[in-house]
LUMKOL-143724 format. One line per 2 residues: number of its first residue (from 1); their letters; for each residue x, y, z of N, C-alpha, C. Coordinates in Angstrom, 1 decimal. Layout:
! LUMKOL-143724
NUM = a = X/Y/Z/X/Y/Z/X/Y/Z ~ ...
//
This chain:
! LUMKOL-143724
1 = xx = 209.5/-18.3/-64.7/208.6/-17.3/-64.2/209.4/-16.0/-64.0 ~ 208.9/-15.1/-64.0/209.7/-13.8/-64.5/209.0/-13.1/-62.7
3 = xx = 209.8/-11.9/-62.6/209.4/-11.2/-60.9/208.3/-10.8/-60.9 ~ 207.5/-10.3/-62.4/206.4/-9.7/-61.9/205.0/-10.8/-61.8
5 = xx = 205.1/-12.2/-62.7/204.2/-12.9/-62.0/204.7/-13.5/-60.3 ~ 205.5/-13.5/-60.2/205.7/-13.8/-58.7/205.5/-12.8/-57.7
7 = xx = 205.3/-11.5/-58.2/204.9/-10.5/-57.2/203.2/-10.4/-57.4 ~ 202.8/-11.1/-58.4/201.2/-11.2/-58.8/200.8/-12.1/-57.5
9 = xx = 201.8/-13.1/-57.7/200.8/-13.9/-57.0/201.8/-14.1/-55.5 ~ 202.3/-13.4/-54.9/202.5/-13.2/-53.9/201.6/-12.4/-52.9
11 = xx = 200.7/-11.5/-53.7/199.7/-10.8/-53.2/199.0/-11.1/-53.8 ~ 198.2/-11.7/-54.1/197.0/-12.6/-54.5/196.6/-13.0/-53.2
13 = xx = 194.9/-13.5/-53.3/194.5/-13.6/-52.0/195.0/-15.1/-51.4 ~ 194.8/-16.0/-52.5/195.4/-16.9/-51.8/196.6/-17.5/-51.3
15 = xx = 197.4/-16.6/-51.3/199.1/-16.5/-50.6/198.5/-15.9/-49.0 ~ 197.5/-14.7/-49.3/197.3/-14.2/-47.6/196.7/-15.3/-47.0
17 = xx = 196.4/-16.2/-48.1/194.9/-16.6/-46.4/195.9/-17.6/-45.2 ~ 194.6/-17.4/-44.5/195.2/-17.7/-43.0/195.3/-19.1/-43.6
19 = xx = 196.2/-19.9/-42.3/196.7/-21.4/-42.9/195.5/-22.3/-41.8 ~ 195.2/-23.4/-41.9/194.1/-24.0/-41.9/194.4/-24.9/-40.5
21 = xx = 193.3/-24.5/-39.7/193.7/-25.4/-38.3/193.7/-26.6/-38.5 ~ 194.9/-27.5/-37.8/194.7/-28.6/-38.0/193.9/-29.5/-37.2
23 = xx = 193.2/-30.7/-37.5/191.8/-31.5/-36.8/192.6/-31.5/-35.2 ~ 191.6/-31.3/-35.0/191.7/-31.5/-33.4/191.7/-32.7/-32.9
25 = xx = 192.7/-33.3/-32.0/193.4/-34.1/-31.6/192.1/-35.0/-30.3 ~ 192.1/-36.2/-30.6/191.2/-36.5/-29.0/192.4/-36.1/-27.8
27 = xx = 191.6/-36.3/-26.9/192.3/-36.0/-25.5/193.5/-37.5/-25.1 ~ 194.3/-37.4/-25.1/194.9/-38.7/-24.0/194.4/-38.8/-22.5
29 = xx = 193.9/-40.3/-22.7/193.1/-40.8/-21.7/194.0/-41.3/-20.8 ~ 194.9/-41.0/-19.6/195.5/-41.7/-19.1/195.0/-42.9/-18.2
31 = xx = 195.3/-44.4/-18.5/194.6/-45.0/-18.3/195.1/-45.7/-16.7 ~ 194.3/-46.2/-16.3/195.0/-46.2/-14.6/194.2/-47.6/-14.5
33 = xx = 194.7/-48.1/-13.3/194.1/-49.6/-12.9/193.3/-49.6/-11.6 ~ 192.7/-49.3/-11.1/191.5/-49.3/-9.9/192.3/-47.9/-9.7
35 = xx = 192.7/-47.0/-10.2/193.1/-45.6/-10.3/194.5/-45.0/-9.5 ~ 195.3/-46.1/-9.7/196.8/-46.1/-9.2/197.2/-45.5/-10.6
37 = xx = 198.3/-44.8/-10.1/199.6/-44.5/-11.3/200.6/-45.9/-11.2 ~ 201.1/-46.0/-12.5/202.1/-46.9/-12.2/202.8/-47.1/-11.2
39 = xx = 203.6/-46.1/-10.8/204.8/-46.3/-9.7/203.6/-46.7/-8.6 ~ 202.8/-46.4/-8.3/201.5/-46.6/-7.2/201.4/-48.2/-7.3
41 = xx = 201.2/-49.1/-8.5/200.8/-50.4/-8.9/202.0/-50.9/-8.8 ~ 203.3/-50.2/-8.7/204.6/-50.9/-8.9/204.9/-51.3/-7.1
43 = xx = 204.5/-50.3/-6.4/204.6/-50.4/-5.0/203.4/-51.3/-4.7 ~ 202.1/-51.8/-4.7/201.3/-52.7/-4.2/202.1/-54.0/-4.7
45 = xx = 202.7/-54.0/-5.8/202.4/-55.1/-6.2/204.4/-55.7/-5.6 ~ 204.9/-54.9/-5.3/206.2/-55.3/-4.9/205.9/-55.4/-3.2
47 = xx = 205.3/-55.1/-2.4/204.9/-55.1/-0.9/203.9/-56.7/-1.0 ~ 203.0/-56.9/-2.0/202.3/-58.3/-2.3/203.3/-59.3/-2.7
49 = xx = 204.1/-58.9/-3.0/205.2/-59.9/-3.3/206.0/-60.7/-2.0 ~ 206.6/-59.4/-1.8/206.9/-59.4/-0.2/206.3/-60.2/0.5
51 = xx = 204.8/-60.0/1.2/204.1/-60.7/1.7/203.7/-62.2/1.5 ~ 204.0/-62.6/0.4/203.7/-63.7/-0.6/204.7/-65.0/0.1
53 = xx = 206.3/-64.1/-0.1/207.7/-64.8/0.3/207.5/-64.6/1.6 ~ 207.4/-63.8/2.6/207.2/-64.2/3.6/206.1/-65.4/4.5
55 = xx = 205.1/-65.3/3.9/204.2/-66.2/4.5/204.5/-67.4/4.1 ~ 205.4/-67.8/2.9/205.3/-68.8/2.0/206.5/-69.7/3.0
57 = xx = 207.5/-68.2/3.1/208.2/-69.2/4.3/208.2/-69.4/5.6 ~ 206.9/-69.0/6.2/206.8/-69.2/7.5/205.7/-70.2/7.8
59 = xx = 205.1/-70.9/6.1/204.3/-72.1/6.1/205.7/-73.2/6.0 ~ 207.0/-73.2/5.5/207.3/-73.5/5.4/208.3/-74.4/6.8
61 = xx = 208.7/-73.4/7.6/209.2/-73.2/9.0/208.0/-74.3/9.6 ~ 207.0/-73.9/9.7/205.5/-74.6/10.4/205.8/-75.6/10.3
63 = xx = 205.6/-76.3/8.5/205.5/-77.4/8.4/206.6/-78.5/8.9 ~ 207.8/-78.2/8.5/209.3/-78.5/8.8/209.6/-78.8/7.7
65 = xx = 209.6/-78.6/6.6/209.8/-78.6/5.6/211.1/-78.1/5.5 ~ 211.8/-77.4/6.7/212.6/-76.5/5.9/213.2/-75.9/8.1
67 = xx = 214.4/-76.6/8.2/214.7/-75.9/9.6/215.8/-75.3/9.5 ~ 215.9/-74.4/10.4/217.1/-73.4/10.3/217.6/-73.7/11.0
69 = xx = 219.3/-73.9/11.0/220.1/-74.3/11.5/220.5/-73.9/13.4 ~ 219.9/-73.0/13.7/220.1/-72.3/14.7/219.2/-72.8/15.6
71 = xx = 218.3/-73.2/15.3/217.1/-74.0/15.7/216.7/-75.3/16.0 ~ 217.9/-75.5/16.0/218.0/-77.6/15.8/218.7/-77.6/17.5
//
């Protein structure tokens, strides 16, 4: 290619045209659970945990399944 067709078609129209938008993106849905954020579902669900071991051992205490030394 020699300079003057590259100056042809440097200004030629289709070197100006504008560049072409690209497809529009969907939105990100951020998706939530009865509408907690994670860390929000990380705290219910670590306090239910909690709760869980506690009760579990104070069925446990009830029944005698299980006596604490301090207690005898």
């Amino acid at each position: 290619m020699s300079l003057d067709e590259l100056r042809e078609q440097a200004s030629s129209q289709a070197f100006l045209e504008p560049a072409r938008e690209p497809a529009p993106r969907r939105q990100y849905r951020e998706r939530r659970f009865l509408g907690l954020t994670a860390f929000q579902r990380f705290f219910v669900s670590l306090l239910l945990f909690l709760i869980i071991c506690m009760v579990g051992s104070f069925f446990l205490l009830v029944t005698q399944r299980v006596v604490l030394p301090f207690l005898n």
